[in-house]
C-alpha positions as CSV (number, residue, x, y, z in Angstrom):
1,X,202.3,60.0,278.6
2,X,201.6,60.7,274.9
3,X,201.4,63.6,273.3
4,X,201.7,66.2,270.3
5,X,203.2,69.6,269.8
6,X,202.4,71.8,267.2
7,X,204.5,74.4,265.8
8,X,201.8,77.3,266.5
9,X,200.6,79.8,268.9
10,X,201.3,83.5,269.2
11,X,204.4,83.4,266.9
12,X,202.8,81.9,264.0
13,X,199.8,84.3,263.8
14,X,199.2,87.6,262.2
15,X,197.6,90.0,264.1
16,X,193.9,89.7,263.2
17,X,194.7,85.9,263.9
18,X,195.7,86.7,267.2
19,X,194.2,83.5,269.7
20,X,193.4,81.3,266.4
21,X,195.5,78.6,267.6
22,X,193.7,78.5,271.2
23,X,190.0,79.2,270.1
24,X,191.0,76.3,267.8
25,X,192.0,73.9,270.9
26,X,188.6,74.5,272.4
27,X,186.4,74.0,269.7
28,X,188.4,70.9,268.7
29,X,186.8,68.9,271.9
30,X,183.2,69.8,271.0
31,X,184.1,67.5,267.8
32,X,187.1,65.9,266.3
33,X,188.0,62.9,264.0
34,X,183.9,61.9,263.3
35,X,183.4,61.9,266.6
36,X,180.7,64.2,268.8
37,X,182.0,66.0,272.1
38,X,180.2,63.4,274.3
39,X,181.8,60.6,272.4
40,X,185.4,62.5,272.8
41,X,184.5,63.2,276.5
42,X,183.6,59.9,277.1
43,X,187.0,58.4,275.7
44,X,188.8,60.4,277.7
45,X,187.0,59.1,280.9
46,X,187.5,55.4,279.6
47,X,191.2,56.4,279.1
48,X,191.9,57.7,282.5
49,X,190.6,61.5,282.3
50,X,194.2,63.1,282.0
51,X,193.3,65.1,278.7
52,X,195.3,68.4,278.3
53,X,195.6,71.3,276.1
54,X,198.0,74.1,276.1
55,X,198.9,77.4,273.8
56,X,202.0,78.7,274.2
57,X,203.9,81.8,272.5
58,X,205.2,78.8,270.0
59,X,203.3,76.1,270.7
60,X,199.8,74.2,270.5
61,X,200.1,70.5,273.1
62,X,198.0,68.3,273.2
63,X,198.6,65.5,275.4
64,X,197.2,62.2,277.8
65,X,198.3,60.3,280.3
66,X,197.7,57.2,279.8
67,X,198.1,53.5,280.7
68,X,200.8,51.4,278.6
69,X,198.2,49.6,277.4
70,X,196.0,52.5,276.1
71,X,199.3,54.1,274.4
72,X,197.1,53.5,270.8
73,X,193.8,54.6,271.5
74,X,195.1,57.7,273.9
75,X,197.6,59.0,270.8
76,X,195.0,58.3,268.2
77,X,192.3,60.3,270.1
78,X,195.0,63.4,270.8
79,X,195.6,63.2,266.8
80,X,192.5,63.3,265.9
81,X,191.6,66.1,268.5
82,X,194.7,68.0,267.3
83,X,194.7,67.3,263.2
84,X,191.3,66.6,262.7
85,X,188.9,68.9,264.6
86,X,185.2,70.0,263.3
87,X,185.2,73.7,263.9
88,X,181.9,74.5,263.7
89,X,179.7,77.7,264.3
90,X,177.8,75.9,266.8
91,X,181.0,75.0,268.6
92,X,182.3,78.6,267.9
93,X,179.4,80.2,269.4
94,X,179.2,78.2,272.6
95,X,183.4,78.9,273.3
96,X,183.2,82.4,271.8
97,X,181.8,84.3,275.2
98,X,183.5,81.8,277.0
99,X,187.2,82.8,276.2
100,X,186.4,86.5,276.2
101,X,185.5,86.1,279.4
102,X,188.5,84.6,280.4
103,X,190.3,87.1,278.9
104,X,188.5,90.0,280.4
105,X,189.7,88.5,283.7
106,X,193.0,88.7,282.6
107,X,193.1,92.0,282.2
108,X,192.4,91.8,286.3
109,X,195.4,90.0,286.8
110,X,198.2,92.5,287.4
111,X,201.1,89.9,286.7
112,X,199.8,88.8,283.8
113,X,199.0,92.4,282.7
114,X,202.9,93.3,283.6
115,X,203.9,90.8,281.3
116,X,201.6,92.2,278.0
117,X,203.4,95.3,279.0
118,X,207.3,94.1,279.0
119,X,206.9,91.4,276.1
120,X,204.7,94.2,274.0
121,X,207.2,96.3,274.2
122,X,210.4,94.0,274.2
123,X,209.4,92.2,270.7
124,X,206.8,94.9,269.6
125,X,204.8,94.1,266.3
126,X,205.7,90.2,266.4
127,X,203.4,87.1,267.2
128,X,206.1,86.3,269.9
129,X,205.0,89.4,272.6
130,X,201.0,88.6,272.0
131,X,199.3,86.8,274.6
132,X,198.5,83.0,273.3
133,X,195.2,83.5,274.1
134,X,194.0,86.1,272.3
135,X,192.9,89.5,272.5
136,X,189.9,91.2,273.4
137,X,190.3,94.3,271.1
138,X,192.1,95.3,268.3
139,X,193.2,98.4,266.7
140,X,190.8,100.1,264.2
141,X,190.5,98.1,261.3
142,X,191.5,94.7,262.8
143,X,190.2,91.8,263.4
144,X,188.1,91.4,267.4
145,X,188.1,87.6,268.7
146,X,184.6,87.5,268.4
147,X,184.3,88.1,264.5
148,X,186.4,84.9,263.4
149,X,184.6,82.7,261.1
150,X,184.9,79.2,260.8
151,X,186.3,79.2,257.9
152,X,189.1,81.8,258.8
153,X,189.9,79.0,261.7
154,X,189.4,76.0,259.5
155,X,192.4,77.9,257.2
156,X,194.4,78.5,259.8
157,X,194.4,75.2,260.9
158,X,195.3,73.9,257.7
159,X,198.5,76.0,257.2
160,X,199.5,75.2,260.9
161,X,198.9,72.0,261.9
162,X,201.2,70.7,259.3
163,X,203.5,67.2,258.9
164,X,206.9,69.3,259.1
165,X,205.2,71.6,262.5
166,X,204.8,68.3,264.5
167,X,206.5,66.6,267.1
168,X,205.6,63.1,268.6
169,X,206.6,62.7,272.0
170,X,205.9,60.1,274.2
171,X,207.4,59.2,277.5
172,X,207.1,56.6,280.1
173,X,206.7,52.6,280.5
174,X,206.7,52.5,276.5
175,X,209.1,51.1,273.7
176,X,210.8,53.2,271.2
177,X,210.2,50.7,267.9
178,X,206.6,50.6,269.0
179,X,205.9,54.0,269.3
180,X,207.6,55.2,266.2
181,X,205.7,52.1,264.3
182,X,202.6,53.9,266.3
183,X,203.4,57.7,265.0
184,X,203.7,56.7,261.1
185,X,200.8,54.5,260.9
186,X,198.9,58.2,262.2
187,X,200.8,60.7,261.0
188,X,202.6,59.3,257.9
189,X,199.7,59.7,255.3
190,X,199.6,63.2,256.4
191,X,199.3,65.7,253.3
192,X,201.4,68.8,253.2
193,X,199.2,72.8,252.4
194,X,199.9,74.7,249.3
195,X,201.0,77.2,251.9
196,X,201.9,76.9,255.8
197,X,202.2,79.5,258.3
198,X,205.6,81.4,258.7
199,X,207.5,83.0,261.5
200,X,210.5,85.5,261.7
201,X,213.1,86.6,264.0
202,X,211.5,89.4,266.2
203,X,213.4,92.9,266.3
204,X,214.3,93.3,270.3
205,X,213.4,97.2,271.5
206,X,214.9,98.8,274.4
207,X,212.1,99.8,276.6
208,X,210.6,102.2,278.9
209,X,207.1,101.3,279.7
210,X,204.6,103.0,282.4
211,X,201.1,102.3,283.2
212,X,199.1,104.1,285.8
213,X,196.4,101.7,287.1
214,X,195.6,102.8,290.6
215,X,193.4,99.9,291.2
216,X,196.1,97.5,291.9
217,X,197.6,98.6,295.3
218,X,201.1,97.6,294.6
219,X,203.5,98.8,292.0
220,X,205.1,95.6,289.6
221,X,208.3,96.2,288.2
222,X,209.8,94.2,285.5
223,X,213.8,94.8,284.6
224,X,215.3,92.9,281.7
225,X,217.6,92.9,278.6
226,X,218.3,90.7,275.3
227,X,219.5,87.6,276.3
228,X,220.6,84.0,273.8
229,X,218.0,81.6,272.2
230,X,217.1,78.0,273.5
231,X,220.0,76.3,271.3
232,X,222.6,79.0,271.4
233,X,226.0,77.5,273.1
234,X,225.9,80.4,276.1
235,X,222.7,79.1,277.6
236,X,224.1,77.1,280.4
237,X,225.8,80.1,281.5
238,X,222.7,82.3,280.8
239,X,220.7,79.7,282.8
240,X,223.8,80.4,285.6
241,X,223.3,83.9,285.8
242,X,219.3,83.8,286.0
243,X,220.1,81.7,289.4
244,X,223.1,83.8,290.5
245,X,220.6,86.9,289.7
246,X,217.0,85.9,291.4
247,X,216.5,82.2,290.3
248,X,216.3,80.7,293.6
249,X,216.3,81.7,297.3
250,X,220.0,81.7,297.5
251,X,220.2,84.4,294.7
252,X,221.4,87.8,295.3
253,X,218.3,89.9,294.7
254,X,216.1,86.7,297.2
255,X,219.0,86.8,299.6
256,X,219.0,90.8,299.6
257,X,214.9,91.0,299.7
258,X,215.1,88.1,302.9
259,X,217.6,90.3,304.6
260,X,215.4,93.4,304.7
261,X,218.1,95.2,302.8
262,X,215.7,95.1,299.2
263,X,212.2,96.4,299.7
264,X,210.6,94.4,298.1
265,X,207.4,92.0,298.6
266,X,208.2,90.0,296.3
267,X,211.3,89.5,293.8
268,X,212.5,86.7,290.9
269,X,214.2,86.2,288.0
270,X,213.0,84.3,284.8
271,X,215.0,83.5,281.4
272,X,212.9,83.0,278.6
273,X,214.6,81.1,275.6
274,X,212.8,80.4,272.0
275,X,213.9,78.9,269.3
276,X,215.7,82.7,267.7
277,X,215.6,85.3,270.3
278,X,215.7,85.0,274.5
279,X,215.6,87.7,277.3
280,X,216.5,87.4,281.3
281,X,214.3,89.7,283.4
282,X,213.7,90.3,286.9
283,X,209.8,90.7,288.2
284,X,209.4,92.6,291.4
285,X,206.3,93.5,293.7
286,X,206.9,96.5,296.3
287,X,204.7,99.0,298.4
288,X,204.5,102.3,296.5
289,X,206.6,104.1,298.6
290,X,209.4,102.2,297.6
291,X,209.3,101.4,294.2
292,X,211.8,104.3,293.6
293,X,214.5,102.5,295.7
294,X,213.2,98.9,294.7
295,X,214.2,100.0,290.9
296,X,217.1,101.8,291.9
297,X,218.6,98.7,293.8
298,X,218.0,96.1,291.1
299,X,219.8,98.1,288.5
300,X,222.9,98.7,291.2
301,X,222.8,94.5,291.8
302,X,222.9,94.4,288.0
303,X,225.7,96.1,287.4
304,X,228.0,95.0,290.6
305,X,227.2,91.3,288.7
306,X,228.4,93.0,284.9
307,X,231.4,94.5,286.8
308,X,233.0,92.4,289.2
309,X,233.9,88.6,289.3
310,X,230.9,86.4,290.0
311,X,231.7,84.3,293.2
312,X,232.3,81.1,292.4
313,X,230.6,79.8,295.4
314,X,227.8,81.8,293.7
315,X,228.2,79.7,290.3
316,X,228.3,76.2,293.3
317,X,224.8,77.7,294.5
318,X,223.8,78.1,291.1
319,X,224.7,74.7,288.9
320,X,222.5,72.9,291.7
321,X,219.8,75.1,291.1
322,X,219.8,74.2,287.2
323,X,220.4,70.7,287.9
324,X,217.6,70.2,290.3
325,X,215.6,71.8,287.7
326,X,216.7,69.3,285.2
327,X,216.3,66.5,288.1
328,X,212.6,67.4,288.0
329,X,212.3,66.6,284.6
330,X,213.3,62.3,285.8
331,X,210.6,62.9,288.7
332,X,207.9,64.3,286.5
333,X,206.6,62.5,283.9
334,X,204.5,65.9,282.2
335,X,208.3,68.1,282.5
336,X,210.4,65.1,280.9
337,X,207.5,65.0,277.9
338,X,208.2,68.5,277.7
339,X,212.3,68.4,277.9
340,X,211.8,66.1,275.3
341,X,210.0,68.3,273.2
342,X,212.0,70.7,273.7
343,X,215.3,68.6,272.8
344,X,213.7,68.2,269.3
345,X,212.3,71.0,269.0
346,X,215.3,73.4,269.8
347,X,218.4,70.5,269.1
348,X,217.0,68.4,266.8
349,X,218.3,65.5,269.3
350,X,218.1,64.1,272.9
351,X,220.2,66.0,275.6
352,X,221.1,63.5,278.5
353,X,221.2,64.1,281.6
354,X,224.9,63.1,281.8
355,X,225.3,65.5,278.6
356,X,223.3,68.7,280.2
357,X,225.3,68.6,283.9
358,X,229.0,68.1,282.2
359,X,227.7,71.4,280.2
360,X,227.0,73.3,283.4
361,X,230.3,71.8,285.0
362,X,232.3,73.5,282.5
363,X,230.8,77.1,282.6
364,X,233.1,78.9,285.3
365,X,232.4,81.9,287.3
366,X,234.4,84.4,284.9
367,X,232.3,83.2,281.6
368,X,228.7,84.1,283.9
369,X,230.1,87.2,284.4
370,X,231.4,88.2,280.7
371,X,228.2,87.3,279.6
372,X,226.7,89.5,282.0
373,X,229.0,92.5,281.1
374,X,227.8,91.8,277.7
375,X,224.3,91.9,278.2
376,X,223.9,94.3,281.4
377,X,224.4,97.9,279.8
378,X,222.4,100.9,279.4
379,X,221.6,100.3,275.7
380,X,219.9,97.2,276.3
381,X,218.4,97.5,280.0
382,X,214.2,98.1,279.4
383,X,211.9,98.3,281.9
384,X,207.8,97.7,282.6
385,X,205.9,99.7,285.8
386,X,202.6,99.1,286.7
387,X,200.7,100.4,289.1
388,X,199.5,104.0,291.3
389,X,202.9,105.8,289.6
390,X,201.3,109.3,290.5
391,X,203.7,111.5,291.4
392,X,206.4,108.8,291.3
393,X,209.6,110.0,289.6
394,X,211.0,106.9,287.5
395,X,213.0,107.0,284.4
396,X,215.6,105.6,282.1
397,X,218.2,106.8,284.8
398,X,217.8,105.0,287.4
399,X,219.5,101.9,285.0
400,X,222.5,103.5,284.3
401,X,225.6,103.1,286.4
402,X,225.6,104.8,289.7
């Protein structure tokens, strides 16, 4: 598999750029590199078909699978579709309906919607809490989806697909001396912009956030707080307490929920680590009735974890949990591509295997758990609800210590 990330997406864009870097990833396929969106369709049949492109909060991919012996032609089509595309108003106007459409039907999607909410209000104002792919209106006096212009989009580009915002990554039955040979004969005479797109840390809030949308028939709750960034040294034991908290079906809020004793339809836990800032959160589903005692419950696990010693058969239960994770990475070729990205990216170097589980082997129950006491407390606990929240009593209060 070859492929190319970009340092773009959400992060990188101002708000009336908001979806730039995704509008940008579709147009790119009606014409890229001299060559005409049936010619680009067709090499990607002759190359196997396995084209894909993804926007993430700080990220543009573009990657192929490929055979070894299309390595070449299958990276120089993916740079060329990422560095070179046409972006023209005929190509604008046939995806413009398109993605608005798409994100109209987002806005149907109550998880999706719950996390707007939580990441809107956890990094408010920064590219980091927009949705990669856009939006489909804007305050007064911004900029809608629909108005961009080629040229905005062909200036974007330019300032964000960038030598210093790329990383090469290619994984598989290939050889290391060929492929870097391969990456500087494409990428090498690459010219740097007068000016290139910038990022800055994002302020964290602490939250309280209600929607009412009686049209979704059950309430989503999502509970989190501040936690490290991707690089930061506690991220083994954050990754710890994500499974010790709801990463898995041997956590404690799964284990409580599969019991009967949580009331909850659905419950987990995700950690979400970038490059500066991270947050852990837990994402539950209930009946109306008992979201009350849902949220109540979650914030009482919380802080029994911040307070007492974790169990250590806990932290046993946990460390295979990361590990398989990391295990998955060998099995797949698309998630080692991306923990290789994500090596560079974040460390600047490879991470072994070897190097990742002696990391989680030295975290010990007592280190999850100060780093839970340090980030459990009522001064950083926010919450999202969404849902019928008529006559439902739910405040700041039911996070504090009971």
């Amino acid at each position: 598999m070859t492929s190319l990330w970009v340092d773009s997406g959400a992060r990188y864009e101002n708000l009336n750029e908001s979806g730039a870097t995704h509008l940008i990833q579709r147009l790119a396929l009606h014409g890229a590199g001299g060559r005409s969106a049936d010619r680009i369709a067709k090499e990607i049949g002759r190359l196997g078909g396995e084209f894909e492109a993804q926007t993430e909060r700080d990220s543009a991919v573009y990657q192929m699978r490929v055979s070894p012996d299309d390595i070449s032609a299958g990276t120089k089509l993916i740079t060329d579709i990422a560095l070179r595309p046409s972006l023209t108003q005929a190509a604008l106007t046939a995806e413009s309906e398109k993605l608005l459409e798409a994100l109209r039907a987002l806005d149907k999607d109550a998880d999706l919607v719950l996390e707007r909410m939580f990441l809107r209000s956890l990094w408010k104002g920064h590219g980091l809490c927009r949705e990669p792919r856009g939006r489909l209106l804007t305050v007064r006096g911004q900029t809608k989806l629909e108005s961009f212009k080629p040229n905005k989009l062909k200036s974007f580009h330019t300032h964000s697909h960038h030598p210093n915002a790329l990383t090469f990554v290619a994984a598989g039955n290939v050889r290391h001396d060929a492929i870097e040979k391969l990456a500087g004969r494409l990428l090498g005479s690459l010219e740097h912009p007068k000016s290139t797109a910038s990022t800055i840390t994002p302020k964290t809030y602490k939250f309280l956030a209600l929607r009412n949308r009686p049209q979704f028939s059950k309430v989503r709750v999502e509970i989190g707080f501040p936690a490290c960034a991707a690089a930061d040294k506690e991220r083994h034991s954050a990754a710890l307490l994500n499974a010790v908290i709801g990463g898995g079906p041997d956590s404690r809020l799964a284990l409580s929920a599969s019991k009967g004793k949580l009331p909850t339809l659905a419950i987990s836990s995700q950690l979400r680590m970038f490059s500066d800032v991270g947050c852990l959160s837990i994402r539950a589903r209930s009946d109306r009735q008992n979201t009350e005692k849902v949220i109540q419950q979650i914030g009482d696990e919380l802080w029994r974890i911040a307070d007492k010693h974790v169990d250590k058969n806990e932290i046993e239960r946990a460390r295979t949990v990361c590990k398989a994770a990391l295990l998955s990475e060998v099995d797949s070729l698309s998630n080692r591509v991306t923990g290789l990205a994500s090596a560079e990216r974040y460390h600047k170097r490879l991470l072994s295997l070897k190097e990742e589980f002696e990391a989680f082997d030295q975290v010990t129950a007592k280190a999850v758990q100060q780093l839970a006491s340090l980030w459990i407390n009522p001064y950083e606990l926010s919450m999202a609800v969404l849902g019928n929240l008529a006559g439902l009593k739910i405040g700041r209060r039911m996070l504090e210590r009971h």
